[in-house]
C-alpha positions, -999 to 999 in steps of 0.1 A, spaced: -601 -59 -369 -628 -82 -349 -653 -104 -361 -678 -129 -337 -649 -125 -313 -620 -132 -335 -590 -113 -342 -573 -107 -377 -538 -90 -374 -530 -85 -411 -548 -104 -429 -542 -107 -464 -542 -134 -496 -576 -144 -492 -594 -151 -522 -621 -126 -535 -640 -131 -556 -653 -113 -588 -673 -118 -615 -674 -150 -629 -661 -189 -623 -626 -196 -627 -619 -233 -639 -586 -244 -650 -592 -275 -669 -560 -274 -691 -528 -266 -686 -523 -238 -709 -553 -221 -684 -530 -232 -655 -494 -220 -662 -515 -185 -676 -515 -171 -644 -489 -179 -619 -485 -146 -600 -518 -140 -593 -537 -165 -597 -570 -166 -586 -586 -138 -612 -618 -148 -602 -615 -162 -569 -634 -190 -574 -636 -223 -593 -669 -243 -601 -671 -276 -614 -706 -293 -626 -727 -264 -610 -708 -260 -580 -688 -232 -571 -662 -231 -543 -630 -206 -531 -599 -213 -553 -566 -222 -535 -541 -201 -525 -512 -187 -504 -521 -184 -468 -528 -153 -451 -503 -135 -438 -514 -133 -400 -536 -158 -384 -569 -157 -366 -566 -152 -329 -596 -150 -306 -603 -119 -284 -599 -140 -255 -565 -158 -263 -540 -134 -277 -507 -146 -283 -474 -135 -263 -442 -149 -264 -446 -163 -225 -480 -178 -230 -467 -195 -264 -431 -209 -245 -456 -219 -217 -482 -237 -241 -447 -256 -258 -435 -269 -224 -474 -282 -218 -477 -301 -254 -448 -321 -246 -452 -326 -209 -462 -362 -201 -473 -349 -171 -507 -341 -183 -515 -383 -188 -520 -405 -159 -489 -424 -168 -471 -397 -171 -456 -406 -202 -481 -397 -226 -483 -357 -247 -498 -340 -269 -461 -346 -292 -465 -382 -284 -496 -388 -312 -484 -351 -328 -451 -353 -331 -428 -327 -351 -405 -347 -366 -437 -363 -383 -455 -334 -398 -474 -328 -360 -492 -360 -365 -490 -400 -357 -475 -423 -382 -491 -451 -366 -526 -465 -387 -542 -451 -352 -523 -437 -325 -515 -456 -293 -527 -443 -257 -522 -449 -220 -517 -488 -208 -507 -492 -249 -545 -485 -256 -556 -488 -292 -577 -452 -305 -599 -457 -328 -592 -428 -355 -556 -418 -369 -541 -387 -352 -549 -358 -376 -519 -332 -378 -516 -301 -360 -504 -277 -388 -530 -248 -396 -556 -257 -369 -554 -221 -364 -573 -219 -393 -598 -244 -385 -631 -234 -369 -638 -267 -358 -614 -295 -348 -611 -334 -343 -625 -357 -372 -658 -351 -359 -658 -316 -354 -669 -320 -323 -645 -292 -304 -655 -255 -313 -620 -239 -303 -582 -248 -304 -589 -245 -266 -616 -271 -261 -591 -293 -284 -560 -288 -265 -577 -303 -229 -598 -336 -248 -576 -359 -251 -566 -352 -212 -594 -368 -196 -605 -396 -231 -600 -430 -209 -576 -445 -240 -557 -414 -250 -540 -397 -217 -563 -412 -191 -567 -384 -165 -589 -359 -151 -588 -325 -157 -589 -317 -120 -553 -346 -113 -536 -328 -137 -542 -288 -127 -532 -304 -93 -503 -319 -102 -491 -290 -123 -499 -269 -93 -473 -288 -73 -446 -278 -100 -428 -245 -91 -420 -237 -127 -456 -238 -143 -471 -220 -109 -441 -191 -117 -449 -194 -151 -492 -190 -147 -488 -163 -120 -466 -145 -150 -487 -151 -176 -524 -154 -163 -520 -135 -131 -531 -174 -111 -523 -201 -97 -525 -233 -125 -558 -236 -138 -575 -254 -167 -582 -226 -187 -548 -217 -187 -538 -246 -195 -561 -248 -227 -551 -211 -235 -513 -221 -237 -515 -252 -255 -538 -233 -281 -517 -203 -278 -485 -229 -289 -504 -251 -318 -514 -216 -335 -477 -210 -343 -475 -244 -359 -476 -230 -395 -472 -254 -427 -464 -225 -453 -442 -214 -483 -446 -238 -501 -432 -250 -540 -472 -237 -548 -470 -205 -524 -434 -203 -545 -451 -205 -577 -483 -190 -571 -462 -159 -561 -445 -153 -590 -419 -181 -595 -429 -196 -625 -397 -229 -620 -407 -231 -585 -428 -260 -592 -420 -286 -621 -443 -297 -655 -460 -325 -639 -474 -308 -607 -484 -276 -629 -503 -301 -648 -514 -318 -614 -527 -285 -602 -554 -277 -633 -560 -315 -627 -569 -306 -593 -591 -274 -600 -607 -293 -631 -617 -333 -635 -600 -346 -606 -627 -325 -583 -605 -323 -553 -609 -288 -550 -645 -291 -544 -636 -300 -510 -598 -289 -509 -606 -254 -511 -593 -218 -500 -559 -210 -485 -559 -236 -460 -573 -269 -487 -596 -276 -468 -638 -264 -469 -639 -272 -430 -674 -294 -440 -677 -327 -430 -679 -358 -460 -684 -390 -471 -659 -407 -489 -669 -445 -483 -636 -449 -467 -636 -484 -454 -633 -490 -417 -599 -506 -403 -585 -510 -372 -598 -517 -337 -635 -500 -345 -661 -522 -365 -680 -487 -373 -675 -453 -372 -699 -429 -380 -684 -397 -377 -699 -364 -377 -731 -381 -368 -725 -384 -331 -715 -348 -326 -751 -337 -347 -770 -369 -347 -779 -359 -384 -789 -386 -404 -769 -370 -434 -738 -366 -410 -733 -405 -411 -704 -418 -420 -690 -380 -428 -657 -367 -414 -638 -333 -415 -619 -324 -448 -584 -322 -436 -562 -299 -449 -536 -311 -476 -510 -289 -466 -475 -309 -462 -496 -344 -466 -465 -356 -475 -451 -355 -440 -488 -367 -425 -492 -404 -437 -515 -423 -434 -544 -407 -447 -583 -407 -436 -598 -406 -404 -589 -444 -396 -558 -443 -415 -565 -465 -444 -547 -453 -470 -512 -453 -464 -502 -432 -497 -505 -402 -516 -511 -423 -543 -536 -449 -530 -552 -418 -519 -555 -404 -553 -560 -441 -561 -594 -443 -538 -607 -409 -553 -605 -422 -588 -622 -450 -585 -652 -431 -567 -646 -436 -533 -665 -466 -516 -695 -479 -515 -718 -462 -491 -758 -449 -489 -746 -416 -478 -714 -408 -499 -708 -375 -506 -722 -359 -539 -694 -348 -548 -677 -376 -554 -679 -396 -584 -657 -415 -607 -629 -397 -625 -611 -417 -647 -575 -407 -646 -552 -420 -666 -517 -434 -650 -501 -399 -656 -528 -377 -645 -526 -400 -614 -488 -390 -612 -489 -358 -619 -520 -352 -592 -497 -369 -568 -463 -345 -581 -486 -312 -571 -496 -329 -537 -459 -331 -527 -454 -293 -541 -480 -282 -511 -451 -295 -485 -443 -265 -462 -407 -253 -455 -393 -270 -427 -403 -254 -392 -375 -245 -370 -377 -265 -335 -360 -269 -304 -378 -291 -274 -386 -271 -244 -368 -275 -211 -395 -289 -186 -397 -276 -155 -390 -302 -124 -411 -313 -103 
């Protein structure tokens, strides 16, 4: 099936949604329907009514134009952790999103040719394939125009696009390997095809709540049960942590205060120049957050817990924060068992293995 140039191979666990709001504000309403679980396939707190959460769909969205084959994915691996692609030669795509770190930076903000400082924390890699727009800012409309970014940005890899498809073209492996796959020589679109191709397979799933959520009622423990009607009920979250993925894909305001090396960030604002876009970033998903710290775009937050922390209080001061957030006042162990059901959305581990590189 194809929709706006998108492909869906088997797609299934969506929500739908039926007749009425679904709110679990207890957690008698909670453990009532583990199998499931979204009856109504939506949840709507104070007047607003979003997708509930849920497993993941079977089969991910791949675009018309960038269908995934074994030999463009092994091709895509060897590019996201070939320092090649930097001007130093030492810095990849694994070096801020690295696997043994959830796909992301555990650095406050990640660090960038010459030692260069970035400005915003490395966001992780797992289930951009279900993102339709990437970066905190949103400004990247494909997994494609992602992947080649941080090539040419003058404190991440510091190149040009041009150096490195000649360089690459001076490797005999990758020129085998793009003649095999693309029918060329090396070329920038391949190379933003593979990488995408490669980061689509990066898949943070069956989890303790896919576990439960599917049937197995011990699969997560009393305390994140009660964290998940916590989460669909007065702790708001899933106004913006919605659908399969946690994550809306809108941009907010939080009032998350600014650190590191930039005195302001506005966000979402320099992609649209939106006056209501100030200060708002992309809703990341909460997938495995556990493997992700820190948290926010600048990395502020170093904890599940000062993140749930933050949110109760009502975010920070700021003329444009979100709506939607406001005040909650949790008590120590609805704070603990919010946090319990965040660590029961960590994804089995994924299998790896690094690629062999070709030589120059």
């Amino acid at each position: 099936m194809t929709k706006k140039g998108v492909l869906v191979v088997g797609l299934v666990g969506l929500m739908v949604s039926a007749t009425g709001p679904c709110v679990f504000d207890d957690l008698k309403s909670a453990q009532a329907s583990p199998s499931g679980y979204a009856p109504h396939g939506t949840v709507t707190i104070d007047g607003v009514t979003v997708p509930d959460i849920g497993p993941l769909p079977t089969s991910i969205p791949i675009p018309s134009t960038n269908l995934n084959y074994k030999a463009k994915i092994e091709l895509g691996k060897q590019l996201y952790f070939d320092g090649r692609l930097s001007k130093s030669g030492a810095i990849s795509c694994a070096f801020c999103h690295n696997p043994g770190t959830g796909f992301a930076d555990p650095r406050q903000t990640s660090i960038g040719i010459g030692g260069g400082v970035g400005g915003r924390q490395a966001p992780t890699v797992y289930n951009t394939a279900f993102n339709h727009l990437q970066f905190w800012d949103g400004r990247a409309r494909s997994l494609e125009e992602q992947a080649i970014g941080p090539i040419q940005n003058p404190i991440e890899m510091g190149e040009t696009h041009e150096n490195v498809v000649g360089k690459l073209k001076k490797i005999k492996g990758y020129q085998q390997q793009f003649r095999a796959v693309f029918g060329t020589d090396v070329n920038l679109q391949g190379i933003a095809e593979a990488i995408a191709a490669y980061e689509r397979t990066v898949i943070s799933t069956n989890s303790a709540f896919d576990k439960y959520v599917a049937g197995d009622a011990k699969a997560m423990d009393e305390s994140a049960v009660r964290g998940m009607a916590l989460f669909k009920g007065k702790a708001r979250c899933i106004l913006c942590h919605n659908g399969p993925n946690f994550t809306d894909n809108q941009f907010h305001n939080l009032g998350v205060p600014q650190v590191g090396p930039l005195k302001e960030d506005l966000g979402r604002y320099y992609v649209t120049k939106a006056e209501k876009d100030k200060g708002a970033f992309k809703t990341p998903t909460l997938r495995s957050m556990s493997e992700t710290a820190p948290y926010m775009h600048d990395g502020a937050l170093k904890t599940p817990e000062e993140v749930v922390d933050f949110l109760n209080a009502g975010g920070g001061a700021n003329p444009n924060l979100s709506t939607l957030v406001k005040p909650l006042n949790l008590t120590p162990e609805e704070k603990a068992d919010l946090v319990a059901f965040l660590k029961a959305l960590t994804g089995e581990p994924i299998p790896f293995q690094l690629p062999k590189l070709p030589k120059n």
